[in-house]
N, C-alpha and C positions, 0 to 999 in steps of 0.2 A: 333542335332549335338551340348556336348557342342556347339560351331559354330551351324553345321548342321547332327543329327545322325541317319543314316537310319536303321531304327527295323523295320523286317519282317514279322516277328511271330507274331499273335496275341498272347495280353498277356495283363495282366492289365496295364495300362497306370501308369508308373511314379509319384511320386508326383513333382508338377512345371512342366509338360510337359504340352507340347501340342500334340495330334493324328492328322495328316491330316487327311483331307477329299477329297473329288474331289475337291474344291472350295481353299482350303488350298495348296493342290496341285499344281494346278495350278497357282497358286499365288506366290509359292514361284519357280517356275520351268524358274528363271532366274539367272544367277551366283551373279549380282550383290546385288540380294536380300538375297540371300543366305551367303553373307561375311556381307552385314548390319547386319542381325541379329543376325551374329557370333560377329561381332565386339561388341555391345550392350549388348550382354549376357558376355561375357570379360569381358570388360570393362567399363559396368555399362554407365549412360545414359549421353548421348553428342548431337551435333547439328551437322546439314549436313554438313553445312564447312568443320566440325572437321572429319566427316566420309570421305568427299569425298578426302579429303589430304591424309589419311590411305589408300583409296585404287585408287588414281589418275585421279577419275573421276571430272567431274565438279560440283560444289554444286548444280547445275538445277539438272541434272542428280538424285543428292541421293536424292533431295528432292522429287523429283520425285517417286521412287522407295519406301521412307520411305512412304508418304502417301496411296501408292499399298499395303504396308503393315501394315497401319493401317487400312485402310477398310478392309482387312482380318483378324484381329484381333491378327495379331505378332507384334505389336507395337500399341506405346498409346504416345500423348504427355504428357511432363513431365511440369504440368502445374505451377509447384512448383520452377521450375526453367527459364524457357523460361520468354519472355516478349515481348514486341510487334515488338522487331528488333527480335529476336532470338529466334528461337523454339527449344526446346528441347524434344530430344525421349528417350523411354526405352523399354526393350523387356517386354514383359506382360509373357514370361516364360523362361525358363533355357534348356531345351531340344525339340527337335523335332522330334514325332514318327511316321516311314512309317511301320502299325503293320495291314494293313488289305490287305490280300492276292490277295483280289479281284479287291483293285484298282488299283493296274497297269496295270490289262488288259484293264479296263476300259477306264483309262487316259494313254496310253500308252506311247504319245507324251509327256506328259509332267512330268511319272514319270521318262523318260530317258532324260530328262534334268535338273530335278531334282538331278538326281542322278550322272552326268555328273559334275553338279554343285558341289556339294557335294565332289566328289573325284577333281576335279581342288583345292577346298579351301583347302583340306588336304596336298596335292602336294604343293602347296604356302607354307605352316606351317612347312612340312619337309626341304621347299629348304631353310627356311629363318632359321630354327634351324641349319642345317649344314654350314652356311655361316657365322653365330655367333660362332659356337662351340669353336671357336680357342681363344675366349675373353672372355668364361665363365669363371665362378672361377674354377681350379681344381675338388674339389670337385660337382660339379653338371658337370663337362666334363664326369668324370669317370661313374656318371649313364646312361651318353646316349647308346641308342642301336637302332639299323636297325638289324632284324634278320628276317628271313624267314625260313620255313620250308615245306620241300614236305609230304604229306601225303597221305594215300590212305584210304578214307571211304565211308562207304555207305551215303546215305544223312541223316537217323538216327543220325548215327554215329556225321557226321556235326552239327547237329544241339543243340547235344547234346555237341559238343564241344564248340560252341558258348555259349549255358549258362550256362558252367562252367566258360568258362571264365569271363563272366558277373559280376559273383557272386563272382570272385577275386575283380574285377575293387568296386566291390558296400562295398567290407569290407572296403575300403577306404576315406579318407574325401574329399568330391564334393568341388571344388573349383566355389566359386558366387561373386561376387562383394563386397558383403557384407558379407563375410567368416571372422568375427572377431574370432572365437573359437583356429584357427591355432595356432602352438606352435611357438614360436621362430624362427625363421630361416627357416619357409615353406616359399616354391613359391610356382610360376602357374606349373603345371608338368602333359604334353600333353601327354595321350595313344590312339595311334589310331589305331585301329587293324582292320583288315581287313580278310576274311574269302570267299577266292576267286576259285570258283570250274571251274577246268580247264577240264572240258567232250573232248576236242579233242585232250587231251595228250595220245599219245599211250600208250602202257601197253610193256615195255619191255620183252624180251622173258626170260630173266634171271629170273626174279621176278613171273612170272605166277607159281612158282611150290615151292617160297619160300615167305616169310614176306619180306617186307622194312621195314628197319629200319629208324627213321624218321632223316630226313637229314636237320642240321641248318648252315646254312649259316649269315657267320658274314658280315655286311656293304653291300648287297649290294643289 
């Protein structure tokens, strides 16, 4: 996930990623762990204090979870920074890949809180971009969008729309902590696309005998 990003498909692993594993998995199949590592990958390396004011917990609490996610190996202290009051973390990668088919059946429990997780922190990200929007500058108001669309495909079809879309998102420049290349005037600028198969939506009678055309809905 920038933050937390679930990939399905096996496929070659990213550079700066990490692939779960069972052990990865379950490690990170907590919400709270799941915003640490977001916040880290953000915004580059800080101390539990600093984390747990960002997301309202107590410092026991992140410090807690940070160290769950250093024995798993999504976190490392930042020994270059910290000192013997203050420890300081950083994430040891930039993305997180759920790309092996087979372990969610395996870990069942805990890729559905994984992924629970996962979609909670994007929902936070959405509600807090719409509740700024009104104090952006103009120009970064005018590129915001919420749009959905209905579509009917086979799972081919799906899948194949997934990485195209992929491969828009990848002609573009990855935003890291340490993103000096940027030009002038770039931000942080959040895509979160979702690719949501609805099997118990009926099949209207009108459409069985013609095409849908794809239907986008603005804002909502």
């Amino acid at each position: 996930m920038s933050d937390a990003d679930a990939r399905r498909k096996s496929q070659k692993p990213e550079a700066d990623s990490v692939v779960l594993d069972a052990k990865g998995l379950r490690a990170l199949a907590h919400p709270v762990r799941v915003q640490l590592v977001g916040l880290l990958r953000k915004y580059g390396p800080s101390t539990a204090t600093r984390l747990a004011e960002r997301l309202g917990v107590n410092s026991g609490t992140a410090s807690y979870h940070l160290r769950q996610l250093g024995a798993a190996g999504f976190v490392e202290e930042d020994t270059e920074r910290g000192n013997a009051r203050e420890r300081w973390w950083r994430s040891l990668h930039q993305m997180t890949e759920l790309n092996d088919p087979e372990l969610a059946e395996q870990e069942p429990e805990a890729a559905l809180a994984y992924l629970q997780s996962v979609a909670a922190a994007y929902t936070l990200r959405m509600q807090r971009a719409v509740n700024e929007l009104q104090t952006m500058p103009r120009a970064w108001r005018d590129t915001f969008d919420m749009s959905d669309w209905a579509l009917r495909l086979t799972p081919e079809e799906a899948a194949a729309l997934r990485e195209e879309l992929r491969a828009v998102i990848d002609r573009y420049r990855r935003d890291t902590p340490q993103a000096a290349d940027a030009p002038e005037g770039a931000e942080r600028v959040a895509v979160i696309a979702h690719l949501v198969p609805e099997l118990d939506a009926p099949v209207p009678s009108e459409v069985r005998s013609a095409p849908q055309e794809a239907a986008r809905t603005e804002g909502s």
